[in-house]
C-alpha positions as a Markdown table, in Angstrom:
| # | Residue | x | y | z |
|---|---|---|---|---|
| 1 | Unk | 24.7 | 41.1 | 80.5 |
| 2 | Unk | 22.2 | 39.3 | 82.5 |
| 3 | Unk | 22.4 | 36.2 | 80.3 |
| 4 | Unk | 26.0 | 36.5 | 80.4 |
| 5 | Unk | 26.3 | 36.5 | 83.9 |
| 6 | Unk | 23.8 | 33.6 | 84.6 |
| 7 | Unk | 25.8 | 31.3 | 82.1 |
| 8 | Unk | 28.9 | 32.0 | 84.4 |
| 9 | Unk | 26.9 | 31.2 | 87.5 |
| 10 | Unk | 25.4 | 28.2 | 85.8 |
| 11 | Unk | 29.5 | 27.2 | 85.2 |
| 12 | Unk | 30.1 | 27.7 | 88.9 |
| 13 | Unk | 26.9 | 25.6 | 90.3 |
| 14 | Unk | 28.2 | 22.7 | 87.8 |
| 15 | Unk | 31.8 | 22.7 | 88.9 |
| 16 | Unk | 30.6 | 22.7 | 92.5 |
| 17 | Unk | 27.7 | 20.2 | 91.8 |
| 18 | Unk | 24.3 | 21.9 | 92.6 |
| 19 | Unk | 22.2 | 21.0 | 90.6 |
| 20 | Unk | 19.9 | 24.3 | 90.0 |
| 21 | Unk | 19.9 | 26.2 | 86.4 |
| 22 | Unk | 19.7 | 29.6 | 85.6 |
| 23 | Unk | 17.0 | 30.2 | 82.9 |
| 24 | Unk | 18.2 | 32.4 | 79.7 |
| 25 | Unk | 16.0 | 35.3 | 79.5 |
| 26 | Unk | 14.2 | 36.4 | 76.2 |
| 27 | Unk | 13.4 | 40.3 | 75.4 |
| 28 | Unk | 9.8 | 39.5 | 76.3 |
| 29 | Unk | 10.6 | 38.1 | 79.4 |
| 30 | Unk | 12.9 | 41.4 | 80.1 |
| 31 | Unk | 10.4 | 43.9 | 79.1 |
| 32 | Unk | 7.4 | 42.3 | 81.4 |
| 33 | Unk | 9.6 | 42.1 | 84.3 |
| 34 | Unk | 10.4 | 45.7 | 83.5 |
| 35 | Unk | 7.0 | 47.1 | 83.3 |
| 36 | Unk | 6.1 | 45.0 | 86.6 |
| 37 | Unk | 9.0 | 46.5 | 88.5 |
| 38 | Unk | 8.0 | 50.0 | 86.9 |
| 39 | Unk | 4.6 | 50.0 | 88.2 |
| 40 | Unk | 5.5 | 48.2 | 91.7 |
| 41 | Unk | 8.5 | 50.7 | 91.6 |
| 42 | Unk | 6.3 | 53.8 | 91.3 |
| 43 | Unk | 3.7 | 52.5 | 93.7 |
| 44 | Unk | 6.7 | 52.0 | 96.8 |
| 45 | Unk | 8.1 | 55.7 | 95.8 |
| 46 | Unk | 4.5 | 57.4 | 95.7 |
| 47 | Unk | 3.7 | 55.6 | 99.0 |
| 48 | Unk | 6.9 | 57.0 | 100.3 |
| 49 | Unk | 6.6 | 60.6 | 99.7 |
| 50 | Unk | 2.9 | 60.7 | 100.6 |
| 51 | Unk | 3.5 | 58.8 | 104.3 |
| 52 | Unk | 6.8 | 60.6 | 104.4 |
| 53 | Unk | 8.4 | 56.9 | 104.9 |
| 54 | Unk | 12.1 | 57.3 | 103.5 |
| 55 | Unk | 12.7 | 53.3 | 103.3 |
| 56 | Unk | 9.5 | 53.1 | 101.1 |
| 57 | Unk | 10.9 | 55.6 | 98.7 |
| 58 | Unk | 14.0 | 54.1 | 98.6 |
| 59 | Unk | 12.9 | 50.6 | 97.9 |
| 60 | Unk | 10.6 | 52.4 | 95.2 |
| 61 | Unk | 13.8 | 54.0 | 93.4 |
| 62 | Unk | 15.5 | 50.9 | 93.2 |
| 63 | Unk | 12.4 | 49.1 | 91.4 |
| 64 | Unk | 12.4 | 51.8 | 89.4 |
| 65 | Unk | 15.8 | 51.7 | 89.0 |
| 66 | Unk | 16.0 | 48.1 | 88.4 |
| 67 | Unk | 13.1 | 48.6 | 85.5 |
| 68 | Unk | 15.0 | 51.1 | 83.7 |
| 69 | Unk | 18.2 | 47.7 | 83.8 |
| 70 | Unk | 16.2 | 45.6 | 81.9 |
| 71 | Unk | 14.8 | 47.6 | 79.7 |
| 72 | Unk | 17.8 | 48.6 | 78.3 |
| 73 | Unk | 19.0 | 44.7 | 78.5 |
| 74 | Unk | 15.9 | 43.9 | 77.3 |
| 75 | Unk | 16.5 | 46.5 | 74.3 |
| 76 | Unk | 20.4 | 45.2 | 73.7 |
| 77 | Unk | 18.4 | 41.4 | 73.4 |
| 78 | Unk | 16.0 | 42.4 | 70.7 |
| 79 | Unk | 18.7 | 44.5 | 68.9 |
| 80 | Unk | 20.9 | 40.9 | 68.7 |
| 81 | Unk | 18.4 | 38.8 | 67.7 |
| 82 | Unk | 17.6 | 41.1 | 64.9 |
């Protein structure tokens, strides 16, 4: 999904001239940003709950949120290539 959506994107910027590309993410490239946004993700939620700061858990959900995304993508990636 995340491939397909940067080819569109990279359609768009061509028709309207800017002249920045999208890179095509690999599985590899998935899972590491994955396992970053896990352990960034947990750090923000713990943080949260132990200085009782609501916007720090919430921003920590949504990394972790955002890590369980691309692992799945990541997942659907290495299950096409194969």
């Amino acid at each position: 999904m995340i491939n397909e959506m940067n080819k569109k994107i990279n359609k768009i910027n061509k028709k309207l001239r800017v002249n920045v590309e999208l890179p095509e993410f690999t599985s590899k490239r998935l899972h590491q940003s994955a396992t970053v946004n896990l352990i960034i993700g947990g750090g923000l939620a713990s943080a949260g709950v132990f200085l009782k700061r609501n916007e720090l858990f919430f921003l920590g959900s949504l990394g972790l949120l955002s890590s369980l995304v691309m692992s799945i993508e990541a997942k659907k990636l290495q299950d096409k290539s194969e």
